[in-house]
VOGU-3710 file (C-alpha; in Angstrom, 3 decimals, decimal comma):
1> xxxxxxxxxx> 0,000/0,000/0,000  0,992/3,368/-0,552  2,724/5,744/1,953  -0,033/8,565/1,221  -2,910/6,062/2,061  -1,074/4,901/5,584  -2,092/8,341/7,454  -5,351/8,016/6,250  -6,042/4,458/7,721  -4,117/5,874/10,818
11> xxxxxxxxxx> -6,779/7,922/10,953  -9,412/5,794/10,338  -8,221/4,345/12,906  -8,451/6,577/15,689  -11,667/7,700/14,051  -13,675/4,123/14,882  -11,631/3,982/18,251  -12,354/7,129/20,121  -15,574/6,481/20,738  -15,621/3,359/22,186
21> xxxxxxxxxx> -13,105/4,432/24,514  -14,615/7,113/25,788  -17,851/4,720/26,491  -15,504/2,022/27,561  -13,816/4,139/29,662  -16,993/5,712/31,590  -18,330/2,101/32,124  -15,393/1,219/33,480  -15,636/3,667/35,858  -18,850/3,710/36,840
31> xxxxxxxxxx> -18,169/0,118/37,641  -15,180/0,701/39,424  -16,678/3,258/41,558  -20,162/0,649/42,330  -18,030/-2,091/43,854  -19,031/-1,226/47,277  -22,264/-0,723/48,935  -23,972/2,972/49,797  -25,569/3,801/52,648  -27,859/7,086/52,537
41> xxxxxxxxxx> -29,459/8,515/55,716  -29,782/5,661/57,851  -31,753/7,433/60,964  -34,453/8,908/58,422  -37,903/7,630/59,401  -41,043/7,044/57,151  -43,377/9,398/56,882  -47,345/9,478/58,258  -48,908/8,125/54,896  -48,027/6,432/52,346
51> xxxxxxxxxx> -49,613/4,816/49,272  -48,408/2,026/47,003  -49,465/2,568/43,687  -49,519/-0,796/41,554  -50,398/-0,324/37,987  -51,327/-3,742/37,094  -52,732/-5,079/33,073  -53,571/-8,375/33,467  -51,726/-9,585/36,337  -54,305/-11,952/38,063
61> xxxxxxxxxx> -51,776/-14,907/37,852  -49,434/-12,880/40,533  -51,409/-9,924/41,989  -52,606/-12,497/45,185  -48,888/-13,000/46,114  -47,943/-9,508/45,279  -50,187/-8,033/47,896  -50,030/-11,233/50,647  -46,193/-10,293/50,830  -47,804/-6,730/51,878
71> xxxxxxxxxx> -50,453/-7,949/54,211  -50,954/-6,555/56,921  -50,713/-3,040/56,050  -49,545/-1,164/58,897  -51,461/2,081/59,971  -50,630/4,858/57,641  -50,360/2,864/54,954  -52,877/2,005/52,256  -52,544/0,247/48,693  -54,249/1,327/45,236
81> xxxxxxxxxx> -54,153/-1,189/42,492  -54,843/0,174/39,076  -56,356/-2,441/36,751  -55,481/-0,762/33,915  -56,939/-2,668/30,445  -57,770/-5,494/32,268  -58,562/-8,898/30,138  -58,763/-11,099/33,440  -60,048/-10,998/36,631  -56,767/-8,883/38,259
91> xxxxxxxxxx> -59,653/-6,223/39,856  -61,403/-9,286/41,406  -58,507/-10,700/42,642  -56,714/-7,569/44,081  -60,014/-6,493/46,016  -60,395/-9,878/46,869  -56,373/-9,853/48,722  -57,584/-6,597/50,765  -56,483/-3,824/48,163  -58,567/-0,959/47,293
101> xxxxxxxxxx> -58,735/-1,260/43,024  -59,432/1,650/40,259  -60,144/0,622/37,221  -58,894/2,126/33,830  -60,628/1,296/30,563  -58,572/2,833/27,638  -57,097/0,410/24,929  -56,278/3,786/22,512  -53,879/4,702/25,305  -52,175/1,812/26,589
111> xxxxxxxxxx> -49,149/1,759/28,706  -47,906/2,063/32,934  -47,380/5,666/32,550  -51,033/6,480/32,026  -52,061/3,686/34,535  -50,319/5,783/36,922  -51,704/9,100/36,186  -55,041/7,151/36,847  -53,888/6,266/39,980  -52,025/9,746/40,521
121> xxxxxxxxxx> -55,169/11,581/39,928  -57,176/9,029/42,418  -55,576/9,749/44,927  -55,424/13,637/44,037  -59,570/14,086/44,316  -59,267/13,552/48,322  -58,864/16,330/50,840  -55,255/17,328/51,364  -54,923/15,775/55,003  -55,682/12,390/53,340
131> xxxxxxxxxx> -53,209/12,755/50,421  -50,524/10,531/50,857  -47,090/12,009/51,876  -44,933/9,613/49,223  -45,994/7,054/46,947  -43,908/4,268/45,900  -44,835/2,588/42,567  -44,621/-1,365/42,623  -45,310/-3,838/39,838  -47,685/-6,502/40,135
141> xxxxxxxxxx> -45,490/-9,276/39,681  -42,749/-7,533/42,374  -42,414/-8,994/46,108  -40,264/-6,479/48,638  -41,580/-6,186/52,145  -43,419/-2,915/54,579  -39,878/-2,705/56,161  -38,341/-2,213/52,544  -41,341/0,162/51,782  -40,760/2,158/55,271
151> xxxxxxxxxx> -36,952/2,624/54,662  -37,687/3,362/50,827  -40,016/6,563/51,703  -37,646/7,834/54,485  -35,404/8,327/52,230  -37,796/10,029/49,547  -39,525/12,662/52,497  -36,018/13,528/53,747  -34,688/14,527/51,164  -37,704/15,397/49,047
161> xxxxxxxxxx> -37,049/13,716/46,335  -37,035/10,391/44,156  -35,724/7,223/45,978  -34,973/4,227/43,741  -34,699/0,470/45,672  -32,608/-1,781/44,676  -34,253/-3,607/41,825  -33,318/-7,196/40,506  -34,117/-10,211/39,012  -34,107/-13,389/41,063
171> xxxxxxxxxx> -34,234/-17,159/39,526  -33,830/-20,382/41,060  -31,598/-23,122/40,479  -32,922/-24,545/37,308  -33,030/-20,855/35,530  -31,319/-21,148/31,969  -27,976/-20,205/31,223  -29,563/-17,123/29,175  -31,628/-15,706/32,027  -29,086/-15,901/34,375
181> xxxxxxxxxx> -26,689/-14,264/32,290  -29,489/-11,514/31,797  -30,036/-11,445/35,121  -26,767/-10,508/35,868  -26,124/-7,546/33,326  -29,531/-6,370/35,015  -27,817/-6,416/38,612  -24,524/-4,326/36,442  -27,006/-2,300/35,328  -29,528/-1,440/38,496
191> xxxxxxxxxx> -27,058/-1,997/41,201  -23,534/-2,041/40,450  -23,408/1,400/37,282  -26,007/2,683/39,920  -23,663/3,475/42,824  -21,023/4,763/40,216  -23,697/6,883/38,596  -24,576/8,001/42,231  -21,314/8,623/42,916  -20,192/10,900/39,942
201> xxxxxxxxxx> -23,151/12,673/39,427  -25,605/12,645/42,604  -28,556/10,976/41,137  -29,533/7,251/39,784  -32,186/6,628/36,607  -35,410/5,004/37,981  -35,900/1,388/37,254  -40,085/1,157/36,632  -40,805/-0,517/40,211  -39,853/0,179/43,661
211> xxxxxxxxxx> -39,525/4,243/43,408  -40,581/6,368/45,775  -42,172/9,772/44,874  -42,778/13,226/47,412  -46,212/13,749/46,749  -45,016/16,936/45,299  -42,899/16,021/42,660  -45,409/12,968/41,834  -48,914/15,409/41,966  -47,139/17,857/39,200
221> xxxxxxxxxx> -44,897/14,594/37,099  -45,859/14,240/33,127  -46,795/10,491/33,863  -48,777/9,760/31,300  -47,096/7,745/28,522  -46,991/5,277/26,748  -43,508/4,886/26,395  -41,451/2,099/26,456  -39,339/3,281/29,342  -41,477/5,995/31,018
231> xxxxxxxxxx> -39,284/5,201/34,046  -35,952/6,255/32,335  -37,716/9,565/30,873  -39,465/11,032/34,491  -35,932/10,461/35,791  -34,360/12,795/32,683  -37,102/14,932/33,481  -36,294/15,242/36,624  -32,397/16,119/35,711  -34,055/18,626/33,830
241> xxxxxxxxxx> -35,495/20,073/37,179  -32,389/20,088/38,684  -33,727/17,007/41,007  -31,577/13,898/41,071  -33,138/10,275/41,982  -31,042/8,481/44,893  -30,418/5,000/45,395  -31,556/2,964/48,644  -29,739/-0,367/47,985  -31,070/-1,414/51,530
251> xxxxxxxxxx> -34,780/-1,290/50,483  -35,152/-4,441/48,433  -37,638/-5,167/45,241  -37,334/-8,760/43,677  -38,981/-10,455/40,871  -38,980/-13,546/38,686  -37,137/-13,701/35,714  -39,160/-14,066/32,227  -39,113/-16,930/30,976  -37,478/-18,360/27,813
261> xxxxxxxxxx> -39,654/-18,288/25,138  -40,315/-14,355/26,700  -36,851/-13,053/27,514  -36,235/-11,301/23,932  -39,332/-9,671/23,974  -38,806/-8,646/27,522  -34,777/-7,549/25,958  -36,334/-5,814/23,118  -38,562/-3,632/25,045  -36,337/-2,702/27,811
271> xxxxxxxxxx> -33,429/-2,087/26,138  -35,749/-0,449/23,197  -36,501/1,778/25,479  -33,173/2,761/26,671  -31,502/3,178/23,037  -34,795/5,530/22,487  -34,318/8,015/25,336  -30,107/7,747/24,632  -30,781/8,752/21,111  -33,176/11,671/22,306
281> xxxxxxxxxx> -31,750/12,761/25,647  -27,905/12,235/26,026  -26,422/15,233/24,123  -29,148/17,393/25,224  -27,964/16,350/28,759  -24,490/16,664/28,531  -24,745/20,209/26,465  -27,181/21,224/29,717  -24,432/20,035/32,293  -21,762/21,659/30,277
291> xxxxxxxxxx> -23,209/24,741/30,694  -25,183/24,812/33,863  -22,138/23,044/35,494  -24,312/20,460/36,511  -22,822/17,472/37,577  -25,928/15,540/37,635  -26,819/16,347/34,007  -23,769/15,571/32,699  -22,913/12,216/34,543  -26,358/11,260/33,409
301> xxxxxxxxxx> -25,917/11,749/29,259  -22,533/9,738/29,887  -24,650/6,918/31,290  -27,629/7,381/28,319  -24,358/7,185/25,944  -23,134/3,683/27,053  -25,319/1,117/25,135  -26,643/-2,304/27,155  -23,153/-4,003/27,992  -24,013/-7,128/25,277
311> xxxxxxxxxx> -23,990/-4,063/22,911  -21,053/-2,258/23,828  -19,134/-5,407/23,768  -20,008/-6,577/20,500  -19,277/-2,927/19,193  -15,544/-3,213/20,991  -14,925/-6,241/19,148  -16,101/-5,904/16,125  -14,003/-2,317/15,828  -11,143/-4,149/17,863
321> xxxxxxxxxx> -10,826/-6,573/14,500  -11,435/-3,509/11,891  -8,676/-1,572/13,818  -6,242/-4,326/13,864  -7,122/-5,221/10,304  -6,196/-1,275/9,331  -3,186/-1,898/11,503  -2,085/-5,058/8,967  -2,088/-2,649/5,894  0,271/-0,490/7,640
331> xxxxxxxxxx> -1,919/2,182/9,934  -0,419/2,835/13,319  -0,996/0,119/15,776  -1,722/2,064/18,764  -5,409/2,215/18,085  -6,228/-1,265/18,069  -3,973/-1,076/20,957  -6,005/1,435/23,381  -8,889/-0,007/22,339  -7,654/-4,069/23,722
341> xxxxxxxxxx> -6,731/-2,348/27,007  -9,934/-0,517/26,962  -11,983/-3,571/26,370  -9,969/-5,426/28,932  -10,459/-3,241/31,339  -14,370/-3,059/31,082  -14,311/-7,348/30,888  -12,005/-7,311/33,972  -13,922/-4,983/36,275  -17,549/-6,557/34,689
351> xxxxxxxxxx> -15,552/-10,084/36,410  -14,821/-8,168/39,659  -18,392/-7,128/39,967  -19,433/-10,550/39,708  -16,841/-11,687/42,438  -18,764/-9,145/44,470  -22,204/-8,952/43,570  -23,127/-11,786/41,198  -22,124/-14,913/42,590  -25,642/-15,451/43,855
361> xxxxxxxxxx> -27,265/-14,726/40,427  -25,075/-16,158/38,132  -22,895/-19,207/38,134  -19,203/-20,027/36,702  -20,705/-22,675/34,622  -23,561/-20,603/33,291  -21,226/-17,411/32,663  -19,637/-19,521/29,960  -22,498/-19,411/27,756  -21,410/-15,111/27,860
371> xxxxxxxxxx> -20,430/-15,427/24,410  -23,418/-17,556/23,265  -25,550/-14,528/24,848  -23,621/-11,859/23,105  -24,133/-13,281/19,453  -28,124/-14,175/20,536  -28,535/-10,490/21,179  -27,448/-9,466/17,375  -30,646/-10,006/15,395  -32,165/-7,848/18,647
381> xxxxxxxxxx> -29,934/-5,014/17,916  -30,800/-5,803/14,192  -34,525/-5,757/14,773  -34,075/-2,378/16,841  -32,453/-0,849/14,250  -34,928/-1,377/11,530  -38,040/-0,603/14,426  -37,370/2,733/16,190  -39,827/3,577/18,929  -42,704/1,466/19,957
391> xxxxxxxxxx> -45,121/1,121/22,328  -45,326/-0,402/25,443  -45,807/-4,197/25,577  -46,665/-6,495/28,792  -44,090/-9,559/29,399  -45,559/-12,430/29,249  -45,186/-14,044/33,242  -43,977/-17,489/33,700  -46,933/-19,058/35,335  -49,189/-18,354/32,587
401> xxxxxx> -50,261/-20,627/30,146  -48,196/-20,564/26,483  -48,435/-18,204/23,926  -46,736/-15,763/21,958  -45,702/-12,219/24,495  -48,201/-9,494/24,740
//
């Protein structure tokens, strides 16, 4: 090849690289900086009244053991289930378990952010001294615990504003290599980058169950959605207000993994979601903490810029081969270079947090199916690419009978 055409490649190079190592490189730290546990305001106590808002479309197979975990309901307290497009008997069943149920009727607007504007604007029509003082939004298919709930909105009322519990996915022993392997980028994801995010910029995303809401923020929120990840855009929102959502890893929310035959769809939608608000929201973010000096806003876009950690991976090696392919043909060598210490970096610490964190949720012999996982998330990323957008979709639960995902 000609000497004219090797600065070019060299800069081809560096032109692929740069990115990735700047998203590499924030991972990495955000990782490095969740390895151990945080521990916010642990003499705060719960406030006088609180409601648990439970937006819930079809959940009669779970809403019974949902609400048993929350029985009894300690003075103070109260529960609204909103049966929100309801094909089954969920209304039935949640009255039935103690709960007081609104129903919601609207198939031209479907989705959990206008469920919980219902349920928002429920319990807005009573008198002010019966408004609730925080509300924490569960799913139906969720268990956590009043002493999880009462630590949760302690947090929220003292420092008025969002509190976020520590969300994950919990299988049992039989649960496929796959869904343990999702399991535990979810844990990354909601635990782990959470503390780093909380530690660089002040404020967490919100994960879509266990958050706990001021009545104040939540009365005046845009809830009503029907976004894929309404969750991920009231927390930008928020940013936008200048009011960062904190993490209480001591309150606890646990549910069941999809199953199988469900897990993509489940993928597809969350992480549809996410790629929509990144594509939307990051720059605007990181432009807004730029020039506000906000730390929160600008930690924040960095987070909306890394992709789900299957996708940043695959995008790390499939640039690590075109760099050391343009590195062959005579480009400088130092790209591919940065880039394999970049990448090893992010695999290393990704290993340490599973020393720490994810021994419980996934196991050695499962974890070797990672690359498996990586290549089955491809035609996802394909399919996302062709299908921007989209409206929310239900998972489909594993005790229900077969069928395709709704």
């Amino acid at each position: 090849m000609s000497g004219a055409a090797l600065p070019f490649l060299t800069a081809l190079a560096w032109l692929v690289t740069a990115p990735l190592l700047v998203l590499l490189g924030w991972y990495a730290l955000e990782v490095a900086l969740g390895l151990w546990r945080t521990v916010v305001m642990p003499d705060a106590r719960a406030p006088k009244r609180i409601a648990v808002l439970i937006p819930a479309h079809d959940e009669a197979a779970g809403i019974e053991a949902t609400l048993a975990g929350l029985t009894p309901v300690p003075p103070g307290a109260e529960i609204l289930v909103v049966a929100d497009n309801c094909t089954d008997d969920t209304a039935a069943r949640a009255r039935r378990a103690g709960a007081e149920v609104t129903e919601r009727d609207d198939p031209a607007r479907r989705g959990k952010g206008y469920a919980l504007a219902w349920g928002r604007d429920h319990l807005a029509c009573r008198p002010p001294d019966r408004q609730p003082c925080v509300v924490v939004v569960l799913d139906g298919d969720c268990r956590t615990t009043w002493s999880a709930i009462a630590r949760l909105t302690a947090v929220a009322r003292a420092l008025n504003r969002p509190a976020q519990a520590r969300n994950l996915l919990v299988g049992g022993p039989h649960t496929p290599p796959l869904s343990q392997i999702s399991n535990f980028a979810m844990l990354v994801k909601n635990l782990v980058r959470a503390r780093g995010l909380l530690r660089l910029g002040g404020g967490i995303t919100l994960f879509g169950t266990g958050m706990a809401f001021p009545w104040r923020l939540f009365a005046a929120a845009p809830l009503a959605s029907g976004h894929l990840a309404e969750d991920l855009q009231l927390a930008v929102t928020f940013a936008g207000q200048g009011v960062g959502v904190t993490l209480v890893e001591d309150a606890g929310i646990e549910s069941a993994p999809a199953p199988a035959a469900a897990l993509a769809a489940q993928r597809r939608r969350w992480e549809g979601g996410f790629l929509s608000i990144a594509r939307r929201q990051a720059m605007p973010l990181l432009l807004q903490g730029v020039r506000a000096g906000s730390r929160h806003a600008f930690a924040l876009g960095m987070h909306l810029l890394v992709p789900p950690l299957a996708m940043l991976l695959l995008l790390a090696g499939a640039m690590l081969l075109l760099t050391t392919g343009l590195s062959v043909l005579g480009a400088s060598a130092a790209p591919a270079f940065m880039l394999a210490v970049a990448l090893s970096l992010a695999l290393a610490l990704t290993a340490l947090a599973w020393l720490r964190e994810g021994r419980g949720v996934l196991s050695l012999r499962a974890a070797a199916a990672a690359p498996a996982y990586v290549l089955w998330k491809v035609p996802l990323y394909l399919g996302l690419a062709r299908r921007r957008g989209g409206q929310w979709v239900r998972t489909r639960r594993e005790p229900e009978p077969g069928g395709p995902s709704t």
